[in-house]
PDB file of the backbone (N, CA, C, O) and the ligand in Angstrom, with CONECT records:
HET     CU  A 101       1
ATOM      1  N   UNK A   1     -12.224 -10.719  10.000  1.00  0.00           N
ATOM      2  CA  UNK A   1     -10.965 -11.478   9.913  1.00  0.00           C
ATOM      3  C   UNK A   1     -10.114 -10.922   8.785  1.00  0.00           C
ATOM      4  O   UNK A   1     -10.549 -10.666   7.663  1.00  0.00           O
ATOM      5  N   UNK A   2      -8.978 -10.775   9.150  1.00  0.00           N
ATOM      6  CA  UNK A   2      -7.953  -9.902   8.409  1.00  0.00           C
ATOM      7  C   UNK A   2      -6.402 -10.966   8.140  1.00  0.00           C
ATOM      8  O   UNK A   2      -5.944 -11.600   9.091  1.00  0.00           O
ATOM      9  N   UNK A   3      -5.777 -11.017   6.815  1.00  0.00           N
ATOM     10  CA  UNK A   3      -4.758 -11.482   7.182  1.00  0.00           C
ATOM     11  C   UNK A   3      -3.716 -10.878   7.017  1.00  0.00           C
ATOM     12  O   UNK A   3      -3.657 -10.748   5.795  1.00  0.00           O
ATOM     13  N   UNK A   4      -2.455 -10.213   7.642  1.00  0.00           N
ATOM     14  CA  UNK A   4      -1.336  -9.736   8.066  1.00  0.00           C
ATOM     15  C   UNK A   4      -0.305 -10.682   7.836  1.00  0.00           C
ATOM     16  O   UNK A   4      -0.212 -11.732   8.471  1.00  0.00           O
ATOM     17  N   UNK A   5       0.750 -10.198   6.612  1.00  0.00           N
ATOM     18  CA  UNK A   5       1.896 -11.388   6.388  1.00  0.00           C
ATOM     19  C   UNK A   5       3.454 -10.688   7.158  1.00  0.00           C
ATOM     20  O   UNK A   5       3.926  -9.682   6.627  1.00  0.00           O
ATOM     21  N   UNK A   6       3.947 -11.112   8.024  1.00  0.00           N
ATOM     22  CA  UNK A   6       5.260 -10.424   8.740  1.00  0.00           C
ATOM     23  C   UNK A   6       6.422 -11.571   8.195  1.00  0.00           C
ATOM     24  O   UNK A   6       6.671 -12.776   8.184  1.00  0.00           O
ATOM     25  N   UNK A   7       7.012 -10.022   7.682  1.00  0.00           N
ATOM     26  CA  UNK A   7       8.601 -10.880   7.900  1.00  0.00           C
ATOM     27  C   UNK A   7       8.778 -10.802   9.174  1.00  0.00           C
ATOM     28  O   UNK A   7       8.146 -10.130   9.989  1.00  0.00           O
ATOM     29  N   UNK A   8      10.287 -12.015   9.449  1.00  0.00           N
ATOM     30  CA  UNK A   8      10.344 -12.119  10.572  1.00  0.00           C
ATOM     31  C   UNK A   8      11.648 -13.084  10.400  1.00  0.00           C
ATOM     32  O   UNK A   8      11.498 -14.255  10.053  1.00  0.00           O
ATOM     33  N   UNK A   9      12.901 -12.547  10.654  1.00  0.00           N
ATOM     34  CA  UNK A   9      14.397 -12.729  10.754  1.00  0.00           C
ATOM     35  C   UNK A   9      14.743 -13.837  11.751  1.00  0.00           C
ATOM     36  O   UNK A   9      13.971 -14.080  12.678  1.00  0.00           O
ATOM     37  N   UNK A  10      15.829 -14.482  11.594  1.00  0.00           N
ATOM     38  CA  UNK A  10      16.121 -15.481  12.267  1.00  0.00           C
ATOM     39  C   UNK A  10      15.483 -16.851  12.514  1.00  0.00           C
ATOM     40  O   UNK A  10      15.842 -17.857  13.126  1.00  0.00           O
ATOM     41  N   UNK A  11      14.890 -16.662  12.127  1.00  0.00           N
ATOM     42  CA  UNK A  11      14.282 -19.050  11.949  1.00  0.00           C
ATOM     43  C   UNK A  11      14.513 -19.580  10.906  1.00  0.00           C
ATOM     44  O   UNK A  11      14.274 -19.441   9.707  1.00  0.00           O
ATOM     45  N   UNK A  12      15.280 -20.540  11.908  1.00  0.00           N
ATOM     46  CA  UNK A  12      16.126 -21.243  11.179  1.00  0.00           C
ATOM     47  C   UNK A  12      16.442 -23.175  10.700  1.00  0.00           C
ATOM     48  O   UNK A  12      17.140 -23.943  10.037  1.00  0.00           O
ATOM     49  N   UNK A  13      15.354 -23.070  11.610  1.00  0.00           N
ATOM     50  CA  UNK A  13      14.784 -24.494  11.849  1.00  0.00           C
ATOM     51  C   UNK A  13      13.747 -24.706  12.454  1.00  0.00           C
ATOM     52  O   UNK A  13      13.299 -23.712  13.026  1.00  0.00           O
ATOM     53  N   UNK A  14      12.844 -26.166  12.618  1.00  0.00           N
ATOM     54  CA  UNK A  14      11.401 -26.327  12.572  1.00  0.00           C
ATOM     55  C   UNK A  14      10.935 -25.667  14.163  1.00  0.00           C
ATOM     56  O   UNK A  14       9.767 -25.352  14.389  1.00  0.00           O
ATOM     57  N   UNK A  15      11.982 -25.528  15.143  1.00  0.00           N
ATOM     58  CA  UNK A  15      11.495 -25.514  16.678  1.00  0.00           C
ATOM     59  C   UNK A  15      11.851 -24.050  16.207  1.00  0.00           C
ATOM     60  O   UNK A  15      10.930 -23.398  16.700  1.00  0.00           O
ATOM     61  N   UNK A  16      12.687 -23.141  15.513  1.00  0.00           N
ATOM     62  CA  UNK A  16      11.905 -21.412  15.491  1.00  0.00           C
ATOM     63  C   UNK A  16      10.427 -21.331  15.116  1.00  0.00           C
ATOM     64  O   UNK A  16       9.685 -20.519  15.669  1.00  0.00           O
ATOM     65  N   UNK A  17      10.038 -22.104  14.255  1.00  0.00           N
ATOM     66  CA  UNK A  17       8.389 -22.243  13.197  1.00  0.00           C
ATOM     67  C   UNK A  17       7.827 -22.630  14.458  1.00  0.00           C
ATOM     68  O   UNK A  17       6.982 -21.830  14.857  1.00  0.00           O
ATOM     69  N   UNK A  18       7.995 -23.410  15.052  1.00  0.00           N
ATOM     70  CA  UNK A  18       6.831 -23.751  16.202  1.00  0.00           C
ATOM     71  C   UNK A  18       6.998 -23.049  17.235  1.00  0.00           C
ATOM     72  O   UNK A  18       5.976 -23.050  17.920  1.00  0.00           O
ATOM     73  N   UNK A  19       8.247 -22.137  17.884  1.00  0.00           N
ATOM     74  CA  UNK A  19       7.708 -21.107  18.762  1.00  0.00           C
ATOM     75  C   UNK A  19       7.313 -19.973  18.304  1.00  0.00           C
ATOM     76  O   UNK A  19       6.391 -19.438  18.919  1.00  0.00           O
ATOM     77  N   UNK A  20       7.721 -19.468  17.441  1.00  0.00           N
ATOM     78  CA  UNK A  20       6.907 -18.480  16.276  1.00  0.00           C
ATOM     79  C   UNK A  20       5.671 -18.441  16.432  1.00  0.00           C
ATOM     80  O   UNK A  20       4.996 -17.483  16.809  1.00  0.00           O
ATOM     81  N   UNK A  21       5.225 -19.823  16.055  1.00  0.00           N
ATOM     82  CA  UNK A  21       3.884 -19.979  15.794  1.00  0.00           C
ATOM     83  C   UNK A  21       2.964 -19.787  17.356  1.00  0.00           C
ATOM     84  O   UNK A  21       1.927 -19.137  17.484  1.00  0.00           O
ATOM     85  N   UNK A  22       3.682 -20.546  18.424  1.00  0.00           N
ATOM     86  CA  UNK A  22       2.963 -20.540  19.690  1.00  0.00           C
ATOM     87  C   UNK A  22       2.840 -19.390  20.097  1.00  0.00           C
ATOM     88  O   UNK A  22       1.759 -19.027  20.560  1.00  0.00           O
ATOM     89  N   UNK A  23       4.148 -18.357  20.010  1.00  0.00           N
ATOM     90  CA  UNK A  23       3.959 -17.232  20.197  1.00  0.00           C
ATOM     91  C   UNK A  23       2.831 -15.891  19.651  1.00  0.00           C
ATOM     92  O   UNK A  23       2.427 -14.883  20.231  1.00  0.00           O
ATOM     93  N   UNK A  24       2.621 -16.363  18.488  1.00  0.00           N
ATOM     94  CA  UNK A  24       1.988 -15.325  17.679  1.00  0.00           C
ATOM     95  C   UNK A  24       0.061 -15.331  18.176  1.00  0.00           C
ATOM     96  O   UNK A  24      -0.777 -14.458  18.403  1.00  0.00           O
ATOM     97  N   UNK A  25       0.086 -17.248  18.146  1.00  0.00           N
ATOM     98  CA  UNK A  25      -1.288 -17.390  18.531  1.00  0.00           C
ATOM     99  C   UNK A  25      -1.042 -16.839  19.423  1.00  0.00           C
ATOM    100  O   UNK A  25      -0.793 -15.756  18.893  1.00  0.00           O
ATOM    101  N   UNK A  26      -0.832 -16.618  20.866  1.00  0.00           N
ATOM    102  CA  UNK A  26      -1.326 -16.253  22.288  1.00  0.00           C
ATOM    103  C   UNK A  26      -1.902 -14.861  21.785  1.00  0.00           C
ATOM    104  O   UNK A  26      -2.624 -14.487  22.709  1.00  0.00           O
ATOM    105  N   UNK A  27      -1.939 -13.854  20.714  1.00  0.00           N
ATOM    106  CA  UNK A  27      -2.138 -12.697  20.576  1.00  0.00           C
ATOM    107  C   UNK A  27      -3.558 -12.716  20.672  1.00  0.00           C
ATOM    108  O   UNK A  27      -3.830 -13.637  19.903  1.00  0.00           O
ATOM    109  N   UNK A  28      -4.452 -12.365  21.044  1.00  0.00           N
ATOM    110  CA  UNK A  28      -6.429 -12.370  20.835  1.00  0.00           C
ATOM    111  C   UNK A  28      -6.529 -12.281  19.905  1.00  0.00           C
ATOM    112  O   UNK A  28      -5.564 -11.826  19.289  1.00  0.00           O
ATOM    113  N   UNK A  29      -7.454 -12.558  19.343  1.00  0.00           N
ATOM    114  CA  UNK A  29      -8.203 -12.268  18.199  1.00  0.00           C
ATOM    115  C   UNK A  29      -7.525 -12.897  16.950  1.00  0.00           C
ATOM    116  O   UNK A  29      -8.110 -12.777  15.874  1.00  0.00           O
ATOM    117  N   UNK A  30      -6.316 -13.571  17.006  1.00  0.00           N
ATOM    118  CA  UNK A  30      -5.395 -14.476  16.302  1.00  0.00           C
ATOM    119  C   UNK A  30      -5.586 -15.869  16.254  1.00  0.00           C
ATOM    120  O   UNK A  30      -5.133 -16.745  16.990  1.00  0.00           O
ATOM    121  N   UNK A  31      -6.496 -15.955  15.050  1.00  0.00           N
ATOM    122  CA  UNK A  31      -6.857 -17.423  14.672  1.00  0.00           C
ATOM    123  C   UNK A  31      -6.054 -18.734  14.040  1.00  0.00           C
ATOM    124  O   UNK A  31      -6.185 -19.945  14.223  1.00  0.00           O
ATOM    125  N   UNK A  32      -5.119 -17.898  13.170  1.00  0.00           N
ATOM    126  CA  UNK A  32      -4.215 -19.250  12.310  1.00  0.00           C
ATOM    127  C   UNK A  32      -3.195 -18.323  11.947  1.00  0.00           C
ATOM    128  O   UNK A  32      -3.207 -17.149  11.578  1.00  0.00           O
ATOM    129  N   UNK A  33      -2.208 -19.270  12.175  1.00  0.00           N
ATOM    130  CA  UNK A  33      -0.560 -18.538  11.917  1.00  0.00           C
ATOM    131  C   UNK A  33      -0.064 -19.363  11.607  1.00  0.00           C
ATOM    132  O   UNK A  33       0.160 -20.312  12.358  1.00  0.00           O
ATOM    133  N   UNK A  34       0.474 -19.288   9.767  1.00  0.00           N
ATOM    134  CA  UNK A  34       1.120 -20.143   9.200  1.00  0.00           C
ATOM    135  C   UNK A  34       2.475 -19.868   8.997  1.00  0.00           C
ATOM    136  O   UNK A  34       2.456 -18.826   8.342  1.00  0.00           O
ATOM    137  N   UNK A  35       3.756 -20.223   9.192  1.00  0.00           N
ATOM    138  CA  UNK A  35       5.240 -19.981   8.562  1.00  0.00           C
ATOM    139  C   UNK A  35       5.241 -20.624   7.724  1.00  0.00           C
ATOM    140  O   UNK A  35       4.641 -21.651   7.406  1.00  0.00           O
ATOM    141  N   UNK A  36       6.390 -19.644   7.053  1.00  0.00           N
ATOM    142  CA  UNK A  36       6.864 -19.862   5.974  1.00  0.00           C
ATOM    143  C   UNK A  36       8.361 -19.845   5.956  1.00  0.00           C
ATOM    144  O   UNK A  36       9.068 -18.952   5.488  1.00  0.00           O
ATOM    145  N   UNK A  37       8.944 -21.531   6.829  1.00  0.00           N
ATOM    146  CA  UNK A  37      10.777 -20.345   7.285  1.00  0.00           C
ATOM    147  C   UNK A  37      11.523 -20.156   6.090  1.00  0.00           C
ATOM    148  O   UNK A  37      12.345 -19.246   6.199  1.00  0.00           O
ATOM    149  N   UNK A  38      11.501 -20.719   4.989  1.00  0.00           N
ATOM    150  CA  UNK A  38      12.078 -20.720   3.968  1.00  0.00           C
ATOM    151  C   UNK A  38      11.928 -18.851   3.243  1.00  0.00           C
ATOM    152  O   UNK A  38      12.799 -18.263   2.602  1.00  0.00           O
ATOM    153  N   UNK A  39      10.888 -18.452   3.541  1.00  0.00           N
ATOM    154  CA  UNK A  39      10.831 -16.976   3.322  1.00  0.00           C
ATOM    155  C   UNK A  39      10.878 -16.697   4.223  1.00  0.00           C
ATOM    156  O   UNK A  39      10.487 -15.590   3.853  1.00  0.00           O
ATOM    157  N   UNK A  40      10.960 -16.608   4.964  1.00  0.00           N
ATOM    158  CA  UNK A  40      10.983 -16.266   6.529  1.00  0.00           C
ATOM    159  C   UNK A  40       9.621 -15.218   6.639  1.00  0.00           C
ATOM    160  O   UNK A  40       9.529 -14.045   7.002  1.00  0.00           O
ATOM    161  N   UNK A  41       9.168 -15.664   6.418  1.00  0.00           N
ATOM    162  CA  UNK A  41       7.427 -14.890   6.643  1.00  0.00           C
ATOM    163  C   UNK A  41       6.314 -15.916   7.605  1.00  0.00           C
ATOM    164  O   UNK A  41       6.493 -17.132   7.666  1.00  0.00           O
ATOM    165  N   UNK A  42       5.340 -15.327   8.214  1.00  0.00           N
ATOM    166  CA  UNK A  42       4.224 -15.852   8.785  1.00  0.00           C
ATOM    167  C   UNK A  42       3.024 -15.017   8.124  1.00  0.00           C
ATOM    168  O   UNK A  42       3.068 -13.817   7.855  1.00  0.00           O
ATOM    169  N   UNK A  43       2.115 -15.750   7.948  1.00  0.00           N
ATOM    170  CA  UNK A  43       0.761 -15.424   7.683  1.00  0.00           C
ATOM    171  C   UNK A  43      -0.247 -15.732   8.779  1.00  0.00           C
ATOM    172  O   UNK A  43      -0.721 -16.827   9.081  1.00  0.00           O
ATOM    173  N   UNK A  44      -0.491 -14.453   9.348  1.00  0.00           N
ATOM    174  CA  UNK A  44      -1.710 -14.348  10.737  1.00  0.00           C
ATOM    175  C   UNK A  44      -3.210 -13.871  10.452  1.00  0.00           C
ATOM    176  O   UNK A  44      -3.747 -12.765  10.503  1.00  0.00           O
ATOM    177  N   UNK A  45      -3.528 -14.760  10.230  1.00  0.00           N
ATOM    178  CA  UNK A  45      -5.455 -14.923  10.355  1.00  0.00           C
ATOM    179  C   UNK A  45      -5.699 -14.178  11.611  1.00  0.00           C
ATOM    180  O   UNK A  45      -5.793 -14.750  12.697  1.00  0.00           O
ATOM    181  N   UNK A  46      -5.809 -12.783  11.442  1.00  0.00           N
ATOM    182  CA  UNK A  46      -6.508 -12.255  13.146  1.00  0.00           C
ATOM    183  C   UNK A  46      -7.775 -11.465  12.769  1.00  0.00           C
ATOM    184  O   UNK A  46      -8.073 -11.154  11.616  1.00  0.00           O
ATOM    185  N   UNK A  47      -8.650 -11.109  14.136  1.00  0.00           N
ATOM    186  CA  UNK A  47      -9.655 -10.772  14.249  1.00  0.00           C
ATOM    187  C   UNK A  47      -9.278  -9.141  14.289  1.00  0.00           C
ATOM    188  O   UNK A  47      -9.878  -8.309  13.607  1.00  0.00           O
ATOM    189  N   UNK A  48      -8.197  -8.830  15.194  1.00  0.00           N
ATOM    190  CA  UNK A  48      -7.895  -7.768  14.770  1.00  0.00           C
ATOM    191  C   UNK A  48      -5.976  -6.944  14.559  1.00  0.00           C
ATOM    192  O   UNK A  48      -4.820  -7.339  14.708  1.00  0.00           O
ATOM    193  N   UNK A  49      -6.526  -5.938  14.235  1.00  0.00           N
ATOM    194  CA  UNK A  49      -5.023  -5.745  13.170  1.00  0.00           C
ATOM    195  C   UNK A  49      -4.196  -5.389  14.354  1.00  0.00           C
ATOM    196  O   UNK A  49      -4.621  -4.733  15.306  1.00  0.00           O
ATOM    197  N   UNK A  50      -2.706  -5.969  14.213  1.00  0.00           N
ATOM    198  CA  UNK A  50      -1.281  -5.596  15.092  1.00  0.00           C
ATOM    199  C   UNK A  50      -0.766  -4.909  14.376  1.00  0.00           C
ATOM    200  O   UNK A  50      -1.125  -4.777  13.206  1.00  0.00           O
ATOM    201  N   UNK A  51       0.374  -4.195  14.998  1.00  0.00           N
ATOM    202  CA  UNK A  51       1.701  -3.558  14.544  1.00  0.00           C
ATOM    203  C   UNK A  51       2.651  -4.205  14.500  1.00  0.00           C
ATOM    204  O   UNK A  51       2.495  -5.398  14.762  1.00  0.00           O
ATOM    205  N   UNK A  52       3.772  -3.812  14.220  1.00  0.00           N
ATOM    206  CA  UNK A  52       4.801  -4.310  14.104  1.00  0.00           C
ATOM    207  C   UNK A  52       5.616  -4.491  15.376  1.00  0.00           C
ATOM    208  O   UNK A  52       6.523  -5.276  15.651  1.00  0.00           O
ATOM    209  N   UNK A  53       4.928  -3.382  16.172  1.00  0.00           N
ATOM    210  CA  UNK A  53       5.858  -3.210  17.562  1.00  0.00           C
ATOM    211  C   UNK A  53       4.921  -4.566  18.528  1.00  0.00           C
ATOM    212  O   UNK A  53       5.262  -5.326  19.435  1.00  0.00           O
ATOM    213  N   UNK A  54       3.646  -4.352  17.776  1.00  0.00           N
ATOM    214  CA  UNK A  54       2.893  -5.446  18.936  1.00  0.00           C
ATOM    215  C   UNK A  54       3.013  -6.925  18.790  1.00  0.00           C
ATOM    216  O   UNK A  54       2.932  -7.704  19.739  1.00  0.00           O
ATOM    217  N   UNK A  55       3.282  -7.388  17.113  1.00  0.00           N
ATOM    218  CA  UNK A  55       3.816  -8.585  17.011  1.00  0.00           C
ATOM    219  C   UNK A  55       5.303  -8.896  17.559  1.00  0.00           C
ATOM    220  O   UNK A  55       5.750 -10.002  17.862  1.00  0.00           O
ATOM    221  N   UNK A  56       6.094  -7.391  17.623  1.00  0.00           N
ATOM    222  CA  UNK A  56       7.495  -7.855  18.008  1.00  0.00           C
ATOM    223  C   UNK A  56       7.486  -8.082  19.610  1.00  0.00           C
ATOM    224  O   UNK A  56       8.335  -8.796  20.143  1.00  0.00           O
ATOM    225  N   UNK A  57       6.438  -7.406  20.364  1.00  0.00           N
ATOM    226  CA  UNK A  57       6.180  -8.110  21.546  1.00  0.00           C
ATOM    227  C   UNK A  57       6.169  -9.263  21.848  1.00  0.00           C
ATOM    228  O   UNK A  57       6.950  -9.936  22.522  1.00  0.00           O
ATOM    229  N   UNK A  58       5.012  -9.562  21.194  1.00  0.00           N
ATOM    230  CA  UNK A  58       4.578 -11.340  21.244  1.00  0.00           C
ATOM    231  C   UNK A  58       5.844 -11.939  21.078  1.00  0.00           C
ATOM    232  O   UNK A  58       6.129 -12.982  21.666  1.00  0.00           O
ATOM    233  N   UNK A  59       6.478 -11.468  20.465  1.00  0.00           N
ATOM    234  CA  UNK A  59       8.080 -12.189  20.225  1.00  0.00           C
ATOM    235  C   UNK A  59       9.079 -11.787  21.613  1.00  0.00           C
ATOM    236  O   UNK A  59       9.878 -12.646  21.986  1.00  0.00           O
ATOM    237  N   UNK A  60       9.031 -10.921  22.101  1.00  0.00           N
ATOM    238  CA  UNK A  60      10.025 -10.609  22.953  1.00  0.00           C
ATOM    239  C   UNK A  60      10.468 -11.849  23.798  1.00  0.00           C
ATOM    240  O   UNK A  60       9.767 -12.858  23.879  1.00  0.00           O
ATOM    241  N   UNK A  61      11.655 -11.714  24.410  1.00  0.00           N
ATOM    242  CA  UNK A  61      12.638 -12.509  24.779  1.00  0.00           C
ATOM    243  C   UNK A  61      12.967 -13.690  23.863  1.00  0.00           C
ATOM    244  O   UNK A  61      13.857 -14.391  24.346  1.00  0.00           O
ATOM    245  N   UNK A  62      12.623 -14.005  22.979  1.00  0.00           N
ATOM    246  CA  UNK A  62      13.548 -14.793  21.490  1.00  0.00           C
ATOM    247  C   UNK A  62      13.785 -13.815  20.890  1.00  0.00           C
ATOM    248  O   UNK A  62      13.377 -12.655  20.862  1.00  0.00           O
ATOM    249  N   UNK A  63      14.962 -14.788  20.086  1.00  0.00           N
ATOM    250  CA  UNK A  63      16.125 -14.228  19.039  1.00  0.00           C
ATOM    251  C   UNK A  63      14.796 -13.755  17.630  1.00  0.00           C
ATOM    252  O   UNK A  63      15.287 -13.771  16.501  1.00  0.00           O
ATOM    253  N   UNK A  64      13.712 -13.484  17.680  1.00  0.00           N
ATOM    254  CA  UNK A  64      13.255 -13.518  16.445  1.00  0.00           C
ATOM    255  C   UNK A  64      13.000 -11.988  15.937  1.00  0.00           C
ATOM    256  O   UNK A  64      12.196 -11.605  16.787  1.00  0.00           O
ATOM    257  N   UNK A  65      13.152 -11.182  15.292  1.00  0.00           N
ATOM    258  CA  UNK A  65      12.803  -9.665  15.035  1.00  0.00           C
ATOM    259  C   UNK A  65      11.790  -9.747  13.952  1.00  0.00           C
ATOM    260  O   UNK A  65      11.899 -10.701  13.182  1.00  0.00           O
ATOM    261  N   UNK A  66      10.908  -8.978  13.784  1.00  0.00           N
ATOM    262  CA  UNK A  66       9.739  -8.550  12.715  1.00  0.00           C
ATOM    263  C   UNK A  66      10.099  -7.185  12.104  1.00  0.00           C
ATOM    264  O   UNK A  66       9.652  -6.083  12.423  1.00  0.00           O
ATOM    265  N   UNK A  67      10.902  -7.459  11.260  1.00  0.00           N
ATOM    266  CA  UNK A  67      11.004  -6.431  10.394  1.00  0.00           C
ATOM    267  C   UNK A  67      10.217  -5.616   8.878  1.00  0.00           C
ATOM    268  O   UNK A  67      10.564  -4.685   8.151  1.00  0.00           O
ATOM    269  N   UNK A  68       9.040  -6.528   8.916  1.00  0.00           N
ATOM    270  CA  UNK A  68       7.758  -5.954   8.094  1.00  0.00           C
ATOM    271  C   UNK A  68       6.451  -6.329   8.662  1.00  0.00           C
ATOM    272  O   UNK A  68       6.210  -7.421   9.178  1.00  0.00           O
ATOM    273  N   UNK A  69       5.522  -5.232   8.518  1.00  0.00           N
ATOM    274  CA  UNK A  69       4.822  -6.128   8.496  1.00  0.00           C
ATOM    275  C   UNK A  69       3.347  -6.182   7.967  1.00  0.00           C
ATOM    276  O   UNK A  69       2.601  -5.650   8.789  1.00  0.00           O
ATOM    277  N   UNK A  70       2.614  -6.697   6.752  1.00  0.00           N
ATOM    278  CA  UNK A  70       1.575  -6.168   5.607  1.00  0.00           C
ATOM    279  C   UNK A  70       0.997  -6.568   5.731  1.00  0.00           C
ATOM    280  O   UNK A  70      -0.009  -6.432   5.034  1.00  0.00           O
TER     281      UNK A  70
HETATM  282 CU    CU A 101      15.340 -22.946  15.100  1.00  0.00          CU2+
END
C-alpha cells in the first residue's frame, strides 16, 4: 500500500469532492481517497501506483484535470 497525493484543478464545492472521490475509488487496488478541496489535492491509499495520465482517466468526462501527481 502506497500513498499518491494529486493535485487536481477545478473543485469547487462538496459534489466535485464526492465525484472526485467516487471516481478515483473505482481505480483497483485503490483503497481510501481523501480530498482536500481547499488545496485542491486528493490523497489515494492504493495497492498499486497510477500515473497521471491514468488518474486523469478515472476523471475523464468531468471538468476535473490532474495536474501533479506524487
Ligand atoms: Cu462542485
Amino acid at each position: 500500500m502506497m500513498k499518491q497525493i494529486l493535485t487536481i484543478e477545478n473543485m469547487s464545492c462538496d459534489h466535485c469532492v464526492a465525484r472526485v472521490t467516487e471516481k478515483l475509488s473505482q481505480l483497483a487496488g485503490v483503497e481510501q481517497v481523501v480530498v482536500d478541496r481547499e488545496k485542491g489535492e486528493a490523497g489515494v491509499s492504493t495497492a498499486e501506483a497510477y500515473t497521471q495520465e491514468d488518474y486523469q482517466d478515472a476523471l475523464a468526462k468531468t471538468i476535473y484535470k490532474v495536474s501533479a501527481v506524487s
